[in-house]
PDB file with one MODEL, atoms N, CA, C and O in Angstrom:
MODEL        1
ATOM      1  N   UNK A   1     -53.398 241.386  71.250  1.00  0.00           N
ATOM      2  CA  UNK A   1     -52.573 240.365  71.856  1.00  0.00           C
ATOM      3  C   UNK A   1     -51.556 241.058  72.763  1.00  0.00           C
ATOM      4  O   UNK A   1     -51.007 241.998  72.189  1.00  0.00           O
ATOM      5  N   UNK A   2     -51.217 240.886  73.822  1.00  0.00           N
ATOM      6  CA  UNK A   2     -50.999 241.294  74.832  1.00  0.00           C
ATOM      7  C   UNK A   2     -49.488 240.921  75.038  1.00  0.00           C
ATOM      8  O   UNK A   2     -49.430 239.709  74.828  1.00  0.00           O
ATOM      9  N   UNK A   3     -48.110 241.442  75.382  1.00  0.00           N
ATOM     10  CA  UNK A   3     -47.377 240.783  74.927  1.00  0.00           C
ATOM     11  C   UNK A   3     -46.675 239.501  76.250  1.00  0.00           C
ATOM     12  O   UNK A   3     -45.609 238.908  76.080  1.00  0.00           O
ATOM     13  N   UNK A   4     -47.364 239.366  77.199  1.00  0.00           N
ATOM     14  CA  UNK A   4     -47.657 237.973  78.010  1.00  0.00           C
ATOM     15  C   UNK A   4     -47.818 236.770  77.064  1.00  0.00           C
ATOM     16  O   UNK A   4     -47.003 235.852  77.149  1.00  0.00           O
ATOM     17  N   UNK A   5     -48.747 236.722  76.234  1.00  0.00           N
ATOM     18  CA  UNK A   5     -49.365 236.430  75.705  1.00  0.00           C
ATOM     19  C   UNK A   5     -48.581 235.668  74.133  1.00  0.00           C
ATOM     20  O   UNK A   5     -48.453 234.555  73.624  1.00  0.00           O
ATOM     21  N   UNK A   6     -48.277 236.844  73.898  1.00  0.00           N
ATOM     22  CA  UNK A   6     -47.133 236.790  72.839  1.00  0.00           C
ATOM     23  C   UNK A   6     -45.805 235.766  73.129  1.00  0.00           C
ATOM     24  O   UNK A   6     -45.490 234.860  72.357  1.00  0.00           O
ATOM     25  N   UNK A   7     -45.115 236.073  74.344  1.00  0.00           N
ATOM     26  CA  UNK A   7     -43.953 235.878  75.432  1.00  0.00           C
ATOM     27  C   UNK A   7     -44.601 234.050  75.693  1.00  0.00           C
ATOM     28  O   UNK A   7     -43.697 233.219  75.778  1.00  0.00           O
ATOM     29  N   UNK A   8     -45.663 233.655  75.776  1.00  0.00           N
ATOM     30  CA  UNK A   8     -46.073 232.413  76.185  1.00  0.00           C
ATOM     31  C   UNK A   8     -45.789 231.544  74.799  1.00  0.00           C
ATOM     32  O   UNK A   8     -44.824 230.820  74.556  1.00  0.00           O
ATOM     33  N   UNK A   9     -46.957 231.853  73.958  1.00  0.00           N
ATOM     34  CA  UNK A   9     -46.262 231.161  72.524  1.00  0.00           C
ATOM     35  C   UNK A   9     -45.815 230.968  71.795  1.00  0.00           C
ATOM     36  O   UNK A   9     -45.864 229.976  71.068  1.00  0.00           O
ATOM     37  N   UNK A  10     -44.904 232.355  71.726  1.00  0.00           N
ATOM     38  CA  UNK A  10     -43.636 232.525  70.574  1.00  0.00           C
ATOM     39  C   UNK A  10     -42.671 231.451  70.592  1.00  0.00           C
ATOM     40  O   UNK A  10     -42.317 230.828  69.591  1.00  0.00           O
ATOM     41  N   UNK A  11     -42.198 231.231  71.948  1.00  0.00           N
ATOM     42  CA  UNK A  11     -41.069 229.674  71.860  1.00  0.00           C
ATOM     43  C   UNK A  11     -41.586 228.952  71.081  1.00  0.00           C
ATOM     44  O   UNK A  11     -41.061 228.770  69.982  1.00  0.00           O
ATOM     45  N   UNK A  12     -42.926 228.251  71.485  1.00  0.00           N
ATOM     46  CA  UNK A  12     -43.504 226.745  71.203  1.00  0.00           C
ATOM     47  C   UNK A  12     -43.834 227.495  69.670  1.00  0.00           C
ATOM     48  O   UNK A  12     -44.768 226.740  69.400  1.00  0.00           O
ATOM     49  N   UNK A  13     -43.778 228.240  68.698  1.00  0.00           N
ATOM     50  CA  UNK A  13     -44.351 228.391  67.421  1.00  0.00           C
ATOM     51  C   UNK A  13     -42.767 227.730  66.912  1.00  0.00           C
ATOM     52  O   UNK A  13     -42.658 226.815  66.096  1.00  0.00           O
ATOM     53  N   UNK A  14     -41.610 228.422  67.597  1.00  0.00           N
ATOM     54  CA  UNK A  14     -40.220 228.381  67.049  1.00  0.00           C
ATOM     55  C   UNK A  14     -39.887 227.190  67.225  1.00  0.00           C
ATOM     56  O   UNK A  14     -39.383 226.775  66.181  1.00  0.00           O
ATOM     57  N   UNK A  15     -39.912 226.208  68.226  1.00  0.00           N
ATOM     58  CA  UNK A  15     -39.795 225.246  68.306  1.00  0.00           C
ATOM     59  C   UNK A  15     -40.565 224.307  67.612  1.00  0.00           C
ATOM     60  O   UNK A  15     -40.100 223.182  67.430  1.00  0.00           O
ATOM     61  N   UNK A  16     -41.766 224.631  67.167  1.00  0.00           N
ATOM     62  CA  UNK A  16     -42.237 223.477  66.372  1.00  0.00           C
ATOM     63  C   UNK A  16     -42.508 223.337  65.111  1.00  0.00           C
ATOM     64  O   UNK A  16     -43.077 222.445  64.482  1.00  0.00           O
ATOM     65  N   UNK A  17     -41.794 224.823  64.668  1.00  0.00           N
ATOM     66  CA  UNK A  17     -41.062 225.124  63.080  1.00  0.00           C
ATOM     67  C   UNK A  17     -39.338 223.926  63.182  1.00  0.00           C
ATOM     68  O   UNK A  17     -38.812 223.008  62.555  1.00  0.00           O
ATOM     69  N   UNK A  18     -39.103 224.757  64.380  1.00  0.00           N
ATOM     70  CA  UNK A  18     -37.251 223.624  63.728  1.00  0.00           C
ATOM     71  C   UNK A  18     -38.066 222.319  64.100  1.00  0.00           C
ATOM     72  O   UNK A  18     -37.913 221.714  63.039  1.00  0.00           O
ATOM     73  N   UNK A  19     -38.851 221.450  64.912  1.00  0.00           N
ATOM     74  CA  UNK A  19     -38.893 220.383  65.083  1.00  0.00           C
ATOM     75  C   UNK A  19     -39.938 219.971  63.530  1.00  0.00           C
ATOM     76  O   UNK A  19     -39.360 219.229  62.736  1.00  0.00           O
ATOM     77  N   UNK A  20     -41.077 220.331  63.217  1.00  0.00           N
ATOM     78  CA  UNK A  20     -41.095 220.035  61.880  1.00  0.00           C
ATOM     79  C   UNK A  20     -40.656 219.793  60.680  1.00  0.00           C
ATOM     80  O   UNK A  20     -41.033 218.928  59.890  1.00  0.00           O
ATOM     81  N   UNK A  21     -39.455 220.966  60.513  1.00  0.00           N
ATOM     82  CA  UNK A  21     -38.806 221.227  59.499  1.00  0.00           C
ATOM     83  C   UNK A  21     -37.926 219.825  59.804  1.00  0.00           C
ATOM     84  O   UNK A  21     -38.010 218.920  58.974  1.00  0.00           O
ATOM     85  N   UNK A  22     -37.248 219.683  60.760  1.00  0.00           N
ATOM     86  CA  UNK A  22     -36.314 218.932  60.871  1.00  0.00           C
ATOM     87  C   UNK A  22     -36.510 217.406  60.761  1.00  0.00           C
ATOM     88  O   UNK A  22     -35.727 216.607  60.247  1.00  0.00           O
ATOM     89  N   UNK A  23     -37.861 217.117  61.415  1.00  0.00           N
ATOM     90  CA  UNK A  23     -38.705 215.664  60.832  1.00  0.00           C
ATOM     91  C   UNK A  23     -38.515 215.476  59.310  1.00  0.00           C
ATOM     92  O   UNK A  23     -38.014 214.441  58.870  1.00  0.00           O
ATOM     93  N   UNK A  24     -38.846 216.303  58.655  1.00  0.00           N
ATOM     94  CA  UNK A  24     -38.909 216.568  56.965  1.00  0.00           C
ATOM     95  C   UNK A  24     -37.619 216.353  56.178  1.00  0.00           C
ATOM     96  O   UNK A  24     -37.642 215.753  55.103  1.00  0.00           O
ATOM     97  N   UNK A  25     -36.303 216.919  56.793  1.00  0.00           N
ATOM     98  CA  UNK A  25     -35.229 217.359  56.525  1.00  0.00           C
ATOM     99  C   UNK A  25     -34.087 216.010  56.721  1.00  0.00           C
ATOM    100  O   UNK A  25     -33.099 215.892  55.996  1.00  0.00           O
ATOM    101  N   UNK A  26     -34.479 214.924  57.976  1.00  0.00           N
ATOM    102  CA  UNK A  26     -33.204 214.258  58.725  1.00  0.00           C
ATOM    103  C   UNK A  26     -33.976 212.777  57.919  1.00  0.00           C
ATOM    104  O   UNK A  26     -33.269 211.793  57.701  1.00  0.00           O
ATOM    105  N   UNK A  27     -35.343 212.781  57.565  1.00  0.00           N
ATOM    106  CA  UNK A  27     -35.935 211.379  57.911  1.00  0.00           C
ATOM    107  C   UNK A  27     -35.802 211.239  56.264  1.00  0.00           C
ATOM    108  O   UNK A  27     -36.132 212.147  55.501  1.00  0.00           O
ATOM    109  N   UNK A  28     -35.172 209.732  55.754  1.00  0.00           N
ATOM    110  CA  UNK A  28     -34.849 209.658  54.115  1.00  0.00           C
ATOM    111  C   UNK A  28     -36.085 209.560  53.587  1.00  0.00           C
ATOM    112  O   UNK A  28     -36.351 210.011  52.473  1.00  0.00           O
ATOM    113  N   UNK A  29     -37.165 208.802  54.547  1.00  0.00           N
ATOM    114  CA  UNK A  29     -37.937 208.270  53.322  1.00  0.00           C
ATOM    115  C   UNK A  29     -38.865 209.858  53.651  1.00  0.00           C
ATOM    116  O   UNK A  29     -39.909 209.682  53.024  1.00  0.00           O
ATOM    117  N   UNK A  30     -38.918 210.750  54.077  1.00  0.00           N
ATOM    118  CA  UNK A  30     -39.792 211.707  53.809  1.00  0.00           C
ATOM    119  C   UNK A  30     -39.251 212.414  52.546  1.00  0.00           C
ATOM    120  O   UNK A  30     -39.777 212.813  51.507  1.00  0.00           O
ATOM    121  N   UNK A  31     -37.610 212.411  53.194  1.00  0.00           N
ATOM    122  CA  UNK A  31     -37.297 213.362  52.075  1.00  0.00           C
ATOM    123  C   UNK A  31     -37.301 212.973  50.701  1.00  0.00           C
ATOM    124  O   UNK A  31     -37.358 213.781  49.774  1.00  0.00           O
ATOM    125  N   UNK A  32     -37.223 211.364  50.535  1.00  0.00           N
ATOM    126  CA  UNK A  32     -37.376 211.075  48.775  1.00  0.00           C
ATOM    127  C   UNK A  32     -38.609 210.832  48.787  1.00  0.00           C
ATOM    128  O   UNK A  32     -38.653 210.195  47.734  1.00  0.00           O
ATOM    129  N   UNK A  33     -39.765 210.840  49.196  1.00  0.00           N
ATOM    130  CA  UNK A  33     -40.927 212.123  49.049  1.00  0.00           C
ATOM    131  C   UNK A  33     -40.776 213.242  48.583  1.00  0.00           C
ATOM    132  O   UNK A  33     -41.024 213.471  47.399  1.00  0.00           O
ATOM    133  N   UNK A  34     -40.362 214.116  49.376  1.00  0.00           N
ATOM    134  CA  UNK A  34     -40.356 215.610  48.529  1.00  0.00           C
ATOM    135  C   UNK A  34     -39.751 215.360  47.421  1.00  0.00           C
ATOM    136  O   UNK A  34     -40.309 215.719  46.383  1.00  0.00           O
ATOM    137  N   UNK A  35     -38.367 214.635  47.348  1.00  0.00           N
ATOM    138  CA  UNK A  35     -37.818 214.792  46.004  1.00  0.00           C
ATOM    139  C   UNK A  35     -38.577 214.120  44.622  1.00  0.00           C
ATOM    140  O   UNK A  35     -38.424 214.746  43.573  1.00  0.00           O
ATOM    141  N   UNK A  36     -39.331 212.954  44.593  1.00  0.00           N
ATOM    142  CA  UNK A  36     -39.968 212.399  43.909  1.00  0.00           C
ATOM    143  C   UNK A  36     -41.265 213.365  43.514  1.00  0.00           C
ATOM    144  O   UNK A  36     -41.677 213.569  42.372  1.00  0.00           O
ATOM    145  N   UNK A  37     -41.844 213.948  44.849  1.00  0.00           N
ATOM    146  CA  UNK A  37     -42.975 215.614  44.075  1.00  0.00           C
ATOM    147  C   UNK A  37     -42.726 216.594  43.717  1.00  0.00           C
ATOM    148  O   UNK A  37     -43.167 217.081  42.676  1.00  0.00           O
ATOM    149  N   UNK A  38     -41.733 217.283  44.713  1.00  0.00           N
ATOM    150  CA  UNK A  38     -41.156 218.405  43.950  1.00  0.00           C
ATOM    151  C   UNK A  38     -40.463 218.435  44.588  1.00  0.00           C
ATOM    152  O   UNK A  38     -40.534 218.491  45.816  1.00  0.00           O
ATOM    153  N   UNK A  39     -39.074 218.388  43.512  1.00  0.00           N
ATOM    154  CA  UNK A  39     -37.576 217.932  43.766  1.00  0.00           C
ATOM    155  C   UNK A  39     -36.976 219.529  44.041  1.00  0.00           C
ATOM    156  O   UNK A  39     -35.979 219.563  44.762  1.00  0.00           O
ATOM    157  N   UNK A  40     -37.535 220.962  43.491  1.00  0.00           N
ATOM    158  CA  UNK A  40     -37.163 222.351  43.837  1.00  0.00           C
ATOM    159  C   UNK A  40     -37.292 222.435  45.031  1.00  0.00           C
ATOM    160  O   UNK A  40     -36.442 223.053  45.672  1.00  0.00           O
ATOM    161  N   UNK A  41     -38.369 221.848  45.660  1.00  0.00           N
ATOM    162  CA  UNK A  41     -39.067 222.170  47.159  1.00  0.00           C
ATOM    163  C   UNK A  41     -37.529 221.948  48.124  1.00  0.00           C
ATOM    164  O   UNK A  41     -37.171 222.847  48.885  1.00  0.00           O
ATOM    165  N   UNK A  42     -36.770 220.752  47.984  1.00  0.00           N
ATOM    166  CA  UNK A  42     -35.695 220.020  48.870  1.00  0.00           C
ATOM    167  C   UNK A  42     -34.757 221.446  48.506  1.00  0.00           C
ATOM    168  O   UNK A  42     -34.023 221.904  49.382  1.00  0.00           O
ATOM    169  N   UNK A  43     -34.836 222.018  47.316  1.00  0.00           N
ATOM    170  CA  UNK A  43     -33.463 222.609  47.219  1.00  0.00           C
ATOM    171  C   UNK A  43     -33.933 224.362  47.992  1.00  0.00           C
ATOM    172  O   UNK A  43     -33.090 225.245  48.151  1.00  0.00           O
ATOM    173  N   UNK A  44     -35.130 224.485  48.295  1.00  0.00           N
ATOM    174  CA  UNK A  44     -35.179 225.711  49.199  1.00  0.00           C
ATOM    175  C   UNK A  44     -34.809 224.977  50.678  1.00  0.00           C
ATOM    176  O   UNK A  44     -33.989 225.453  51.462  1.00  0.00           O
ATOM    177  N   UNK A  45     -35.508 223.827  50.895  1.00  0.00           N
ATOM    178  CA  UNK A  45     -35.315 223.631  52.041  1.00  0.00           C
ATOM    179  C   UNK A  45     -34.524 222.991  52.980  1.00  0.00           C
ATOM    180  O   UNK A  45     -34.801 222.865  54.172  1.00  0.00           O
ATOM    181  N   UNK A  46     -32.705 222.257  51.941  1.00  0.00           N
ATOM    182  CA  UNK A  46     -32.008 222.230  52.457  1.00  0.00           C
ATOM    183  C   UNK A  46     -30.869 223.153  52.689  1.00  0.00           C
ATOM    184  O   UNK A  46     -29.759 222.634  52.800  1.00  0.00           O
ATOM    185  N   UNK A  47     -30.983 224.540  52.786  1.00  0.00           N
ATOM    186  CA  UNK A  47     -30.553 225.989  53.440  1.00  0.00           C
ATOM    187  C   UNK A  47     -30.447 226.186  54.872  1.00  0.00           C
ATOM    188  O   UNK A  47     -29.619 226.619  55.673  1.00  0.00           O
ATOM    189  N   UNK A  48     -31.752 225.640  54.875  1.00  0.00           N
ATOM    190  CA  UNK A  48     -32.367 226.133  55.836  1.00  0.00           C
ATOM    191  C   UNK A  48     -32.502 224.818  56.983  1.00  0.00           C
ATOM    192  O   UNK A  48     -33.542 224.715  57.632  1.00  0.00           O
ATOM    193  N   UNK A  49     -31.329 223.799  57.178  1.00  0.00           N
ATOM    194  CA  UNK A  49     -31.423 223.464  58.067  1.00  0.00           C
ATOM    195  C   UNK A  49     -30.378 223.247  59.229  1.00  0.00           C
ATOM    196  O   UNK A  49     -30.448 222.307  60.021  1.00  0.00           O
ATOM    197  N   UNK A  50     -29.634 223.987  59.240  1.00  0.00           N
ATOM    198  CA  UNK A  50     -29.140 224.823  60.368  1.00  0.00           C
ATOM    199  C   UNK A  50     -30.046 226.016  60.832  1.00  0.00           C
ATOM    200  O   UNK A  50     -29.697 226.376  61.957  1.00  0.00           O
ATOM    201  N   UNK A  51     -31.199 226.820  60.286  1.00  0.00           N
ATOM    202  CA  UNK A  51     -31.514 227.585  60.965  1.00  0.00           C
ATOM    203  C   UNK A  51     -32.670 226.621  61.370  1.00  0.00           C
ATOM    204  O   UNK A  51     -33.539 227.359  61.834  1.00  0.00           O
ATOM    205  N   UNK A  52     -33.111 225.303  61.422  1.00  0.00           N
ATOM    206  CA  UNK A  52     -34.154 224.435  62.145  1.00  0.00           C
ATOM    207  C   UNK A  52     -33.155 224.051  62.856  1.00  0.00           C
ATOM    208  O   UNK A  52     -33.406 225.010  63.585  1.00  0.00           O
ATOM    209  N   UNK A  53     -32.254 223.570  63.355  1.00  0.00           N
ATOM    210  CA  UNK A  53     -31.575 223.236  64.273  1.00  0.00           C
ATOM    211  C   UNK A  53     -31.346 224.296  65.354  1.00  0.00           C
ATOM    212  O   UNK A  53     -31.222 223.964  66.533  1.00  0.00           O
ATOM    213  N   UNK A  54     -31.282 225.727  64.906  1.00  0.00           N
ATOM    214  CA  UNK A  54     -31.102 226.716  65.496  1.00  0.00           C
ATOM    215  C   UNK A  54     -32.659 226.466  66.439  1.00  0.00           C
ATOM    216  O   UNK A  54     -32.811 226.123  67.611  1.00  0.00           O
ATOM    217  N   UNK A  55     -33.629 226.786  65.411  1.00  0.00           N
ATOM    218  CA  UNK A  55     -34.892 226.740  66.213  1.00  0.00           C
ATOM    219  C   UNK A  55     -35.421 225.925  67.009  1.00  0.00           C
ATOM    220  O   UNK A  55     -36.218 226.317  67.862  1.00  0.00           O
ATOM    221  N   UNK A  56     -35.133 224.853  66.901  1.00  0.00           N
ATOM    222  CA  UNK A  56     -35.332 223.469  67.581  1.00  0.00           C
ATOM    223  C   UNK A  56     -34.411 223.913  68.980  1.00  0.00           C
ATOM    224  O   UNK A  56     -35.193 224.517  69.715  1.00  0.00           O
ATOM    225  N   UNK A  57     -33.646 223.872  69.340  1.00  0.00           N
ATOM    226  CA  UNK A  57     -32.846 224.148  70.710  1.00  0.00           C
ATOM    227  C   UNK A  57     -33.264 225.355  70.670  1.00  0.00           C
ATOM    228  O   UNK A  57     -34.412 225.159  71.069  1.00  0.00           O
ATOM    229  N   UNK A  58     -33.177 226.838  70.427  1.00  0.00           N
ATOM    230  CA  UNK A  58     -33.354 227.951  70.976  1.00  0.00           C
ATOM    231  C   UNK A  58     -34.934 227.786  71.296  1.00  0.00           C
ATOM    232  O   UNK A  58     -35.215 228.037  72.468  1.00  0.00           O
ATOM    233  N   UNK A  59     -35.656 227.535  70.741  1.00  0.00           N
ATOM    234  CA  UNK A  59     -36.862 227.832  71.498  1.00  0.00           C
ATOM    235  C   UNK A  59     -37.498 226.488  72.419  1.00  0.00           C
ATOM    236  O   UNK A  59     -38.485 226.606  73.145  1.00  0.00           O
ATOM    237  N   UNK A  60     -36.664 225.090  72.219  1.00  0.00           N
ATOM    238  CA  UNK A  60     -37.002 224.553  73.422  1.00  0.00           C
ATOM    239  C   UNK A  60     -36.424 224.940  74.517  1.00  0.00           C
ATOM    240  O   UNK A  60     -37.019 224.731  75.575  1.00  0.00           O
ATOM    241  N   UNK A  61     -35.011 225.655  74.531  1.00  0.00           N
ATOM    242  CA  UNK A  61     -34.572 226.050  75.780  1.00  0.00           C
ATOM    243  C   UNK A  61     -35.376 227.014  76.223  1.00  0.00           C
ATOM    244  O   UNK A  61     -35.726 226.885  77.396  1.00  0.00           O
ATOM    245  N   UNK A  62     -35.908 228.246  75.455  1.00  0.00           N
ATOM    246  CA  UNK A  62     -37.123 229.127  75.866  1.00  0.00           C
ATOM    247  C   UNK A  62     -37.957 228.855  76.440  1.00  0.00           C
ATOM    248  O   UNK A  62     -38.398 229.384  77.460  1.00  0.00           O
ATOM    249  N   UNK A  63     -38.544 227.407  75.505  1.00  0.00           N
ATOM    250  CA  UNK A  63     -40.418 226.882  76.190  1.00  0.00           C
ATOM    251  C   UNK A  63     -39.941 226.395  77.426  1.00  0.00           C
ATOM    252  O   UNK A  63     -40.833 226.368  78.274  1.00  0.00           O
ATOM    253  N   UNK A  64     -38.566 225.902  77.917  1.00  0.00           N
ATOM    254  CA  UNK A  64     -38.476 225.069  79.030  1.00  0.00           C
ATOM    255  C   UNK A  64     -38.324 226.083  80.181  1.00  0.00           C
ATOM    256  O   UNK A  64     -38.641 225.801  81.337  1.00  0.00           O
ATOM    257  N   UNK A  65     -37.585 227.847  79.632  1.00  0.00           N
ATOM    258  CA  UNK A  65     -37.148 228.806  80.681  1.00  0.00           C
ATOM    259  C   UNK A  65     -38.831 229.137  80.775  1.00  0.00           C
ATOM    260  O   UNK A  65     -39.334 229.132  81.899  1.00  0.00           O
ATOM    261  N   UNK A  66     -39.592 229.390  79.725  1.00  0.00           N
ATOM    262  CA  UNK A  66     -41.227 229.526  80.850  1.00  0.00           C
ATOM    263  C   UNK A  66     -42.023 228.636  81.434  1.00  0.00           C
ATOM    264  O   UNK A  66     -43.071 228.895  82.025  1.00  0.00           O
ATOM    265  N   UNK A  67     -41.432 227.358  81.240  1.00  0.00           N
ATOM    266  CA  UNK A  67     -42.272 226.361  82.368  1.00  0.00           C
ATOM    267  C   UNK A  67     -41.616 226.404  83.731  1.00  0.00           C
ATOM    268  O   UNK A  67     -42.222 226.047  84.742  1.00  0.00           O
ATOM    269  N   UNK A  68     -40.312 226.865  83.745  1.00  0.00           N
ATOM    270  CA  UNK A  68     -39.652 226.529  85.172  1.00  0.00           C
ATOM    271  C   UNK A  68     -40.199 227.524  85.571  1.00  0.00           C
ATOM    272  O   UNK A  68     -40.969 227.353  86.516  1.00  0.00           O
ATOM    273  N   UNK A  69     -40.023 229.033  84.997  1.00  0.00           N
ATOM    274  CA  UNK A  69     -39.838 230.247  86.049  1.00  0.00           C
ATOM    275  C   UNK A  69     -41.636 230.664  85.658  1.00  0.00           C
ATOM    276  O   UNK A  69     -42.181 231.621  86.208  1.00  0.00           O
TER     277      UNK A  69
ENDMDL
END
């Protein structure tokens, strides 16, 4: 893998980790889902959502700096 290559989809992987995570994280009825299956699962994964917020803007501003330039 070539790192062009690398440089093309690394944003859009980062970005569609925070935008997943964050679907999961903001929306109630998903989340009393997780909590009703596994209620441990919510407690790793509300840590971690400032660093999906992080990812969500840093790598859409990325995917958007390689569509312009």
């Amino acid at each position: 893998m070539s790192f062009e290559l690398l440089d093309k989809y690394f944003p859009w992987l980062v970005f569609f980790y925070g935008f997943i995570l964050l679907v999961v994280l903001e929306n109630p009825t998903l989340t009393a889902a997780v909590i009703s299956r596994r209620p441990e699962a919510l407690e790793w994964l509300a840590p971690r959502r400032k660093f999906a917020w992080s990812c969500f803007f840093i790598g859409g501003l990325w995917s958007l700096q390689n569509l312009w330039i």
